[in-house]
Structure formats: structure tokens, C-alpha cells
C-alpha positions as CSV (number, residue, x, y, z in Angstrom):
1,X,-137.8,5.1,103.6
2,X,-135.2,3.5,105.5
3,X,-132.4,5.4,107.3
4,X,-129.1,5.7,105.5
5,X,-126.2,3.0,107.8
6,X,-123.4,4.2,109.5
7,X,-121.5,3.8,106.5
8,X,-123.7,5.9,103.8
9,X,-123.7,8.9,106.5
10,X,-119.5,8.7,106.7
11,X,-119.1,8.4,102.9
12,X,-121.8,11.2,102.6
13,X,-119.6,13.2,104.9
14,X,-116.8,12.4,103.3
15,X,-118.2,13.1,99.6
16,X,-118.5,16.7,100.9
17,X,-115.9,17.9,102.7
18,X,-114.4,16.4,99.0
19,X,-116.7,18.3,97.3
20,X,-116.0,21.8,99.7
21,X,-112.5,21.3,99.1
22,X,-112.6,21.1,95.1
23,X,-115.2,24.2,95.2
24,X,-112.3,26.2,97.6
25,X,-109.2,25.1,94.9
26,X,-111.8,26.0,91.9
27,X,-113.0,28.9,93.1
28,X,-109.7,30.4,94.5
29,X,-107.0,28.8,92.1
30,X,-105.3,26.4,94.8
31,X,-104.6,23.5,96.4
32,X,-105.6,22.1,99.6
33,X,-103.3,19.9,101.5
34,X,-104.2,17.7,104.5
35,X,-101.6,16.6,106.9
36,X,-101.6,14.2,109.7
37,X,-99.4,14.0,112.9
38,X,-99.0,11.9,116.0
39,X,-99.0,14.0,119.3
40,X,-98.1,12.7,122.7
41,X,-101.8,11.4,123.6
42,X,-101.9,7.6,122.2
43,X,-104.4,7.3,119.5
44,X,-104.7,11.3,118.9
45,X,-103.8,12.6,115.8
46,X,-103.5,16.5,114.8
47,X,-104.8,16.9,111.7
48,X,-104.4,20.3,108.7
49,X,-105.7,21.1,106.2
50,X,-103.8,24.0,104.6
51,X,-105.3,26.1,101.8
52,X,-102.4,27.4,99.1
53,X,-103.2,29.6,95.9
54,X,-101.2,28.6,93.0
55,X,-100.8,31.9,91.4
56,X,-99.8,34.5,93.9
57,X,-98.5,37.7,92.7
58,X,-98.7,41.8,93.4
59,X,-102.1,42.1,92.4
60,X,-103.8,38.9,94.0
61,X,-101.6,37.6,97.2
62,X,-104.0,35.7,99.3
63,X,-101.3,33.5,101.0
64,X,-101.7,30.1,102.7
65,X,-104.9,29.9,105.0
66,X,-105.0,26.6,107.4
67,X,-107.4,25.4,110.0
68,X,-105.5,22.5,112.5
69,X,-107.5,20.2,114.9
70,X,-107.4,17.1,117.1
71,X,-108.8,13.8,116.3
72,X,-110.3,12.3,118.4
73,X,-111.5,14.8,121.5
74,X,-114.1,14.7,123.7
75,X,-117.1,15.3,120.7
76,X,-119.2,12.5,119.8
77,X,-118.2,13.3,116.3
78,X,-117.1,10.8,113.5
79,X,-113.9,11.7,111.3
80,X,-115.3,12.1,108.6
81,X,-118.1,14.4,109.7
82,X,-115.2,16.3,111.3
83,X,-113.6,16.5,108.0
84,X,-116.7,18.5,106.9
85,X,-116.8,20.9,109.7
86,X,-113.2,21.7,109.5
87,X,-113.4,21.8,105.6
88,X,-116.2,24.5,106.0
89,X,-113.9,26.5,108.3
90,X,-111.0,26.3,105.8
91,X,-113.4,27.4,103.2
92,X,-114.8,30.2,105.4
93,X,-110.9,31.6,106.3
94,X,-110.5,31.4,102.6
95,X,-113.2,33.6,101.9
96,X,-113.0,36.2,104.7
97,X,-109.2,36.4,103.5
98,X,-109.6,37.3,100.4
99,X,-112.3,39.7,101.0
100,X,-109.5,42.1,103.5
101,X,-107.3,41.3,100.8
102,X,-109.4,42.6,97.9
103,X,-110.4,45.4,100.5
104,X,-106.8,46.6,100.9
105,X,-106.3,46.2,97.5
106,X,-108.8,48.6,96.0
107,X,-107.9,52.2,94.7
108,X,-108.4,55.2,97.0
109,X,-110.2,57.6,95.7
């Protein structure tokens, strides 16, 4: 079997930070935002992704989680497999959050 181009592995990357990022607003009732930036290095952006749950109230306040990074840096890394990394971070933030969030939140006994 042939190896996938250049092109299948960036649109495969791509599919899944996609699909991490629809899992994370599913599974935590939110939206993920991605911004992009110029900084002062020609042809480097700073890129976030920023995690927000659309129903925050008293009993379930998890709060905005965001992970930030520069593109392009000294990795060998493509964009879009960067996209995935930092989409599993974002999703892994999430998730520890709201664990010491549902931790805090339980009754004492």
C-alpha cells in the first residue's frame, strides 16, 4: 500500500484536531475559538485556541480554558499537525479543569 502524500497526512491532521475540538464543545457544552496574531518576528504568527462553556452558572462554572503558541518555531512540525497537538492540550486543560472544579464542588461530609 502506498504512503498517504503530503497533503492526505495535513488534511488527516486537520480532520482531527476538527474532530478533538467538536468532542471538547460536545462533551463540555462550549465553544472553541481560534485566534490568530502577528508578532514582531516576520512570518510568525501566535496562534489560540480558547475553550468557553456556554452555560456557566453556580453549580457548573468551568470558565474559559486556552492554550497559545507560535507558528512557526524551530520544530520540524506542519500547522496542521500543530493544530492537533495544541488541540489535545486544550482538550487535556479542559478536562483536568473540570475535574478540580467538580472536586471543589462536591458536598463535605
Amino acid at each position: 500500500m502506498a504512503r498517504p502524500s503530503k497533503t492526505d497526512q495535513e488534511r488527516g491532521f486537520l480532520r482531527s484536531a476538527w474532530d478533538v475540538m467538536r468532542v471538547l464543545q460536545a462533551d463540555y457544552q462550549g465553544v472553541v475559538t481560534v485566534y490568530a496574531n502577528t508578532t514582531g518576528r516576520p512570518g510568525v504568527f501566535t496562534i489560540r485556541f480558547v475553550f468557553t462553556p456556554l452555560a456557566e452558572d453556580a453549580e457548573n462554572y468551568l470558565g474559559a480554558n486556552a492554550v497559545q503558541f507560535d507558528f512557526p518555531t524551530a520544530s520540524t512540525s506542519t500547522l496542521a499537525a500543530t493544530f492537533f497537538a495544541q488541540a489535545m492540550k486544550l482538550q487535556q486543560l479542559v478536562a483536568d479543569s473540570y475535574v478540580v472544579i467538580k472536586r471543589h464542588r462536591l458536598p463535605r461530609a
